[in-house]
C-alpha positions in Angstrom: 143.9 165.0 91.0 140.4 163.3 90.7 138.1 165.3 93.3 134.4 164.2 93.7 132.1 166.6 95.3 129.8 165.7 98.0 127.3 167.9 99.3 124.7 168.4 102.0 121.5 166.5 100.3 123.1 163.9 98.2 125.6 162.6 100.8 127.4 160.6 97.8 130.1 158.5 99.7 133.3 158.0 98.1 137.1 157.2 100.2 140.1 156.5 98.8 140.9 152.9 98.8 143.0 152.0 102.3 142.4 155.4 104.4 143.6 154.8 107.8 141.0 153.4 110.3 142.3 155.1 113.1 141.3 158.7 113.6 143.8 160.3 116.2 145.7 157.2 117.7 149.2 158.1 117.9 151.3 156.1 120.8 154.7 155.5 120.0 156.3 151.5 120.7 158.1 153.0 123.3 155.0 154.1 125.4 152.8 151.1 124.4 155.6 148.7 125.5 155.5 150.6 129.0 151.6 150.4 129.0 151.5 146.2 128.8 154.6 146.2 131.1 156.8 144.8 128.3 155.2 141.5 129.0 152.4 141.3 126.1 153.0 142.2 122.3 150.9 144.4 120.7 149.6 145.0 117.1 147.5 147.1 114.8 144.1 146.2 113.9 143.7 144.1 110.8 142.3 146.5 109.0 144.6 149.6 109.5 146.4 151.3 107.1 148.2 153.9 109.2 151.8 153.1 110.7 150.4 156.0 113.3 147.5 154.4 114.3 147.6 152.5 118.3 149.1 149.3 118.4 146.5 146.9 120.5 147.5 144.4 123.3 146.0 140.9 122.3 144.5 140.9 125.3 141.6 143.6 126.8 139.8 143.9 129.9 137.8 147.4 129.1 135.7 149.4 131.5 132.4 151.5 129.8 132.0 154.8 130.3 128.5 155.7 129.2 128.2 159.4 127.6 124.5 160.1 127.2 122.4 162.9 127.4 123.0 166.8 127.4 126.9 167.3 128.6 126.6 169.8 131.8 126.1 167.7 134.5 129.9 166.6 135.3 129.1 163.3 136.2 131.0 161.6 133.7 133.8 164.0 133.7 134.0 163.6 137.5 134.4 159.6 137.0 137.1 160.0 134.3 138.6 162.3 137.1 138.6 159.6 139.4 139.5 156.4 137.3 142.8 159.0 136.2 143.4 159.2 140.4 144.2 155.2 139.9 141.0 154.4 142.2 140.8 150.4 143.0 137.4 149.9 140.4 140.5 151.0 138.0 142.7 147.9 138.8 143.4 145.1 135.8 141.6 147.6 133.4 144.2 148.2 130.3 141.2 149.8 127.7 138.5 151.9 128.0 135.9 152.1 126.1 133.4 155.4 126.0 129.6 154.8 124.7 128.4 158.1 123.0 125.0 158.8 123.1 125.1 162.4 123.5 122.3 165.0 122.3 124.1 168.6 123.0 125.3 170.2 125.7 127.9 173.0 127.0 131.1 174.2 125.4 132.8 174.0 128.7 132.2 170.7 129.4 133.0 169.3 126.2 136.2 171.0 126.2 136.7 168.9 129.9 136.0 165.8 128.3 138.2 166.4 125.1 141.2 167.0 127.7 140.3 164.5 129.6 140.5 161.5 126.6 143.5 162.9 126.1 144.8 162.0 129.3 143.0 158.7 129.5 145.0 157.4 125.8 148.1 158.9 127.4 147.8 155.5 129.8 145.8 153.3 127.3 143.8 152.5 124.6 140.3 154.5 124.2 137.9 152.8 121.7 134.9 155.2 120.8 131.3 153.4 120.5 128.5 155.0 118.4 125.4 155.0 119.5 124.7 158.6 118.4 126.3 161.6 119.2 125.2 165.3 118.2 125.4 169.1 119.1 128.7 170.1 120.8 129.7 166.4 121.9 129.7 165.9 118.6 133.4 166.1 118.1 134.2 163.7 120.9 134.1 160.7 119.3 136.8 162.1 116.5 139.2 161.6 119.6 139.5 158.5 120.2 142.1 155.9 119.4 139.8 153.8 117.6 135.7 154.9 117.0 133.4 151.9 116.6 129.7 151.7 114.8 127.8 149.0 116.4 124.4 148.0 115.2 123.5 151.4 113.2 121.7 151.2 110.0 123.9 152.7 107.7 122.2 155.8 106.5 122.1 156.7 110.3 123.4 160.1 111.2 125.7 159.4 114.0 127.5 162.6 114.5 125.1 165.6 113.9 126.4 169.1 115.5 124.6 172.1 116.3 125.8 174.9 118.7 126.6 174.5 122.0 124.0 175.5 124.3 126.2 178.2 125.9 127.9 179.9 122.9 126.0 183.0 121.1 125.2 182.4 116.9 127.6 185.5 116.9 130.4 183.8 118.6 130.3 180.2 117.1 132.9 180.9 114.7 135.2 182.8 117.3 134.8 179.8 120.0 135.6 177.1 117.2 138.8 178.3 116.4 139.9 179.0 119.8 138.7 175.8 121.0 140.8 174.1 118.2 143.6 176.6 118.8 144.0 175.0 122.0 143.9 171.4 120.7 145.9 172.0 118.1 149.0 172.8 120.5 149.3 169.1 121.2 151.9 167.2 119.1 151.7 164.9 115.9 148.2 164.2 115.0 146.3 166.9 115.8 146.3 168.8 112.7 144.4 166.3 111.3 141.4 166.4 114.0 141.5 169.9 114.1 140.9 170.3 110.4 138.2 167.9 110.2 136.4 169.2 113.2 136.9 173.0 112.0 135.5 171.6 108.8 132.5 170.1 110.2 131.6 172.6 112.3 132.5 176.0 110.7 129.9 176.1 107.9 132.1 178.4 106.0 134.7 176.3 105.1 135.1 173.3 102.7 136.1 169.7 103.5 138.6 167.6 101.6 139.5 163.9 102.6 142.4 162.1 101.3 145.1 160.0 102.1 149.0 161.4 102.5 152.1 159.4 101.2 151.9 157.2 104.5 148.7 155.6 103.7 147.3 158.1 107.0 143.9 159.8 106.5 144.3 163.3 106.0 142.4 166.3 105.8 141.8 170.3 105.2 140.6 172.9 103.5 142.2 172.1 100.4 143.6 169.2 99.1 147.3 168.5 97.9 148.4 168.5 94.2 148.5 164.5 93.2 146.1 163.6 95.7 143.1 161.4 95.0 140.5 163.2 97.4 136.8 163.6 97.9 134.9 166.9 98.7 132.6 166.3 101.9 131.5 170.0 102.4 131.6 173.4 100.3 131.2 176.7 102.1 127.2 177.6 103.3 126.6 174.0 101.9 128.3 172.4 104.2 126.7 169.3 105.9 126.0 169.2 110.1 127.5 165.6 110.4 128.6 161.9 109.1 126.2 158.8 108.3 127.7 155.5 109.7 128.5 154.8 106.4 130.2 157.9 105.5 132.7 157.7 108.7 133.4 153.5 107.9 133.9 154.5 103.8 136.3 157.7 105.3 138.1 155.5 107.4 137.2 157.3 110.4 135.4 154.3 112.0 135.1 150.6 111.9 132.1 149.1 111.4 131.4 146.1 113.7 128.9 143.2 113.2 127.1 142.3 116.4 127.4 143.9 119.4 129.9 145.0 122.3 131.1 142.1 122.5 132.3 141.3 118.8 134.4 144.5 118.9 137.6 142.8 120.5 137.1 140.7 117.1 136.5 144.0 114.5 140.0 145.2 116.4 142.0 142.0 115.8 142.2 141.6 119.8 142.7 137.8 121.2 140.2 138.2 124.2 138.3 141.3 125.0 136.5 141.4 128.6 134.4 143.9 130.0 134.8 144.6 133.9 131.0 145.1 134.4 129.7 147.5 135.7 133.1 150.0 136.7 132.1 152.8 134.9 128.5 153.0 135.3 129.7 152.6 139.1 132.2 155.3 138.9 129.6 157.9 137.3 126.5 157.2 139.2 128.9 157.9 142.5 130.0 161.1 140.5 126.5 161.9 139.7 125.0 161.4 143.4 128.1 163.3 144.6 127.0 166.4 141.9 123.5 166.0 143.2 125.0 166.8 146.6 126.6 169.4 145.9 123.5 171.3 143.9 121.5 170.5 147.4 124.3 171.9 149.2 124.8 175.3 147.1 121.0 176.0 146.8 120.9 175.7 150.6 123.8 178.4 151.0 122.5 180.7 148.3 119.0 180.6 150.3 120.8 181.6 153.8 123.0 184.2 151.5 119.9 185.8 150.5 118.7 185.3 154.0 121.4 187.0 155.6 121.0 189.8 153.1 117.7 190.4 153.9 118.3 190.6 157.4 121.4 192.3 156.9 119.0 195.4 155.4 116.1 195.0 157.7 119.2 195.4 160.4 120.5 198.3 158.8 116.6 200.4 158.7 116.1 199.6 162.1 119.7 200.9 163.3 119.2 204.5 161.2 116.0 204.3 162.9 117.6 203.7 166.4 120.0 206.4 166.2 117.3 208.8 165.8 115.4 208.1 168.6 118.8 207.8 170.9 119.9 211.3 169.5 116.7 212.7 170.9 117.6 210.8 174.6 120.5 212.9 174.9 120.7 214.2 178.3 122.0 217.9 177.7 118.6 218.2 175.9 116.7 217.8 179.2 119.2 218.9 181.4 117.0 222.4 182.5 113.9 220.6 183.5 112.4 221.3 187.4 113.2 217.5 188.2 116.4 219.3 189.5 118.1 222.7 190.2 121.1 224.0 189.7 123.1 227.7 191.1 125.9 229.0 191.0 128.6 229.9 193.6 132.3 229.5 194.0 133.1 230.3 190.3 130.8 226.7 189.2 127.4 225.5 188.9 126.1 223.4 191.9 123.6 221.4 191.0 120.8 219.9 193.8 120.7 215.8 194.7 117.3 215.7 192.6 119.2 217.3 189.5 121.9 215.3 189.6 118.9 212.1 190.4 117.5 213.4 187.0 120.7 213.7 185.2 121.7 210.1 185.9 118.6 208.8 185.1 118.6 210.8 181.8 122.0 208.9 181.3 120.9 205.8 181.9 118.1 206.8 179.0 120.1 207.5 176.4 122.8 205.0 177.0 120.4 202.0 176.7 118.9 203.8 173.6 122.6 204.0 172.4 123.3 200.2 173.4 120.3 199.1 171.3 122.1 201.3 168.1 125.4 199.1 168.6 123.4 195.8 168.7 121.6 196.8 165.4 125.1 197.4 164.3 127.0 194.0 165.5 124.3 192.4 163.9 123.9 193.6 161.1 127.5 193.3 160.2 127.1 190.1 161.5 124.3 188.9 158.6 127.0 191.1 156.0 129.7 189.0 157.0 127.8 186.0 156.6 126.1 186.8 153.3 129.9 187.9 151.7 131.2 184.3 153.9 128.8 182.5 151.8 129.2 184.7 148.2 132.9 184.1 148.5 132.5 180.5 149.2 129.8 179.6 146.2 132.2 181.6 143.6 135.5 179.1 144.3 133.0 176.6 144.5 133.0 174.2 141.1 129.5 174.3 140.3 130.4 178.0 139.8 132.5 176.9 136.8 130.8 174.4 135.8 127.0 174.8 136.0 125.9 178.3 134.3 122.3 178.1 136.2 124.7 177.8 139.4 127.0 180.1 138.3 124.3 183.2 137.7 122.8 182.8 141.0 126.2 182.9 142.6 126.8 186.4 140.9 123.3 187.5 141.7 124.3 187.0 145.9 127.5 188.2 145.0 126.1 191.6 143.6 124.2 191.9 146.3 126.7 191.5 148.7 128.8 194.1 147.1 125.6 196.3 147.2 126.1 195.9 151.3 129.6 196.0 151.4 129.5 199.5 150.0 127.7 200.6 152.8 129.6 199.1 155.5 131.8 201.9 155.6 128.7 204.0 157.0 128.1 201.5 159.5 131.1 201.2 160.9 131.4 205.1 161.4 127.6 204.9 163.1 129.1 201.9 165.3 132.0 204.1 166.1 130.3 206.8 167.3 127.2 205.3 169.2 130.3 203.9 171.4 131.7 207.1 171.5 128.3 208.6 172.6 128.1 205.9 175.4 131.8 206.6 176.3 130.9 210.0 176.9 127.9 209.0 179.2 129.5 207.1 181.2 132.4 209.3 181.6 129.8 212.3 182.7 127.5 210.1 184.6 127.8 212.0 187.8 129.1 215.4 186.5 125.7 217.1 184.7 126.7 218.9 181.6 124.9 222.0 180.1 
């Protein structure tokens, strides 16, 4: 075995003569012949090497799906979503094509979008256009049926990772193989992504290419006895990406001269037309929609905190209420001169001014007491509302989705919990200021000592 080492400052390119051009494209006849309808044949790209790689219909009518910027905002997951859901901008569309411009972003979304090409070549072709991609998007591309280089100068580093925003330095390598743990369970090509992602992003590991007895791209830590291979990383010194030319030389991408729409031409397709404007349509719709929602959740986390304030204030006026009605209690005052009592036929008699007094007194405390249960009704009114609100925000997807959103949500939450805890409390001072009023009423015109 010849094996030519490649590391991170030299970036020597070397590929074995025929590598497959087609990264992860694996669609059997079966399902490509239900995909066209049985009505329109369908080959592999001129180029290809690889008996796995996705047979093409000779005809294309694409829709673009732009990928740019930081992943986090949803708004192309959210389209995908809703072109899967069969929407009518999705009619006579039998390819999609993704434009990746991406600069970084969260682990949780790219997982989303990884799952969700997935289910997009499950129906048809997905062809990959560079632009650029790097941080955690970086992988992306890798998944397509067929990844395109349009119009980059061939030193140009098009897939550059770095961390994902939301995934601690001490966690990288713990998040990488789980991630790829989870891609890995799908059938047939996988292995191959996963080892050529795991190398690219675990800087621990090496990086062989080759190609297996099929003519089909291979990769992995090591590289099979007999094999002609190339080295592209070795343990700490182990490169953050792939120059255009090193993913057309590795047979990971096809290089296309021109622009868009000369790639129906680099793919051996008949006619390839775009159905402007679809995509963009889709995610700007998906992106006002996500806007939306932001408004709508910072609107109920501001009457959450709202309510909790005024859920508290509630609660230090009502201790403050009881203490006053407590002191209106009328067997406090009951011996004043406003009215007499004596006794005589084994009971207290009490004069009309007493008993005068002792309603009056009654009438007292009971309002004192009324004003305790409307502190109380309230303020479990505002708790309700605050939890109401907590509970709502948590199921709400911008709680899985956005971590900004999904802090604040935990901050009202906490909160709430800090109230709930006390409810308890209140309800046994909402209880018994009833109670007290019960027994008012029940001795309004029977004086007690």
């Amino acid at each position: 075995m010849e094996t030519m080492r490649l590391n991170s400052k030299a970036w020597i390119v070397a590929m074995l003569a025929g590598v497959s051009l087609g990264v992860v494209g694996v669609v059997s006849e079966r399902e490509a012949a239900a995909q066209s309808g049985g009505q329109e044949s369908e080959t592999l790209p001129p180029n290809s090497k690889c008996p796995r790689d996705r047979k093409l219909p000779s005809t294309i009518t694409y829709a673009v799906l732009p990928l740019d910027g930081e992943l986090g905002d949803a708004s192309v997951s959210e389209a995908i979503d809703e072109f899967l859901k069969g929407s009518a901008v999705s009619k006579g569309i039998n390819a999609i094509v993704i434009k990746f411009n991406g600069a970084g972003g969260l682990e949780a979304e790219v997982a989303r979008l990884a799952q969700q090409i997935f289910k997009l070549r499950s129906r048809m072709p997905v062809i990959g256009v560079l632009g650029s991609c790097k941080g955690a998007a970086a992988e992306l591309p890798l998944l397509c049926d067929y990844l395109m280089v349009v119009g980059q100068p061939k030193e140009t580093l098009v897939l550059d990772w770095s961390p994902p925003a939301d995934v601690p330095d001490a966690k990288i390598g713990e998040n990488i193989e789980k991630h790829l743990s989870d891609l890995s369970k799908r059938p047939g090509e996988r292995a191959y992504y996963v080892e050529l992602t795991r190398g690219m992003l675990d800087p621990t590991r090496d990086l062989f290419l080759w190609r297996g007895p099929d003519g089909c791209a291979e990769a992995g830590g090591t590289a099979p006895t007999g094999s002609e291979s190339f080295q592209m990383s070795e343990g700490s010194d182990t490169a953050t990406g792939f120059t255009a030319a090193q993913l057309e030389t590795a047979g990971l991408a096809i290089e296309v001269q021109g622009g868009m729409a000369d790639i129906g031409k680099a793919l051996g397709v008949k006619t390839w037309t775009e159905k402007t404007g679809v995509g963009e349509r889709l995610v700007a719709e998906m992106h006002a929609r996500h806007e939306k929602e932001i408004a709508d959740e910072k609107t109920s986390l501001k009457a959450g905190f709202a309510a909790i304030k005024q859920a508290r204030n509630l609660v230090g006026a009502l201790i403050e209420a009881e203490s006053i009605a407590r002191e209106t209690d009328p067997r406090r005052r009951q011996f004043t001169p406003s009215y007499t009592r004596s006794w005589g036929g084994n009971r207290w008699s009490y004069s009309t001014g007493g008993t005068y007094a002792w309603r009056k007194n009654c009438d007292t405390s009971t309002a004192a007491w009324n004003a305790v249960i409307q502190l109380y009704d309230a303020a479990s009114t505002a708790t309700a509302q605050a939890k109401q609100i907590s509970e709502s925000l948590a199921k709400s997807p911008l709680a899985a989705s956005d971590p900004e959103a999904k802090q604040d949500i935990a901050s009202l939450t906490s909160e709430v919990d800090a109230l709930m805890v006390q409810s308890g409390m209140l309800t046994i001072k909402g209880q018994n200021a009833r109670a007290q009023i019960a027994w008012l009423k029940q001795n309004y015109n029977n004086p007690v000592r």
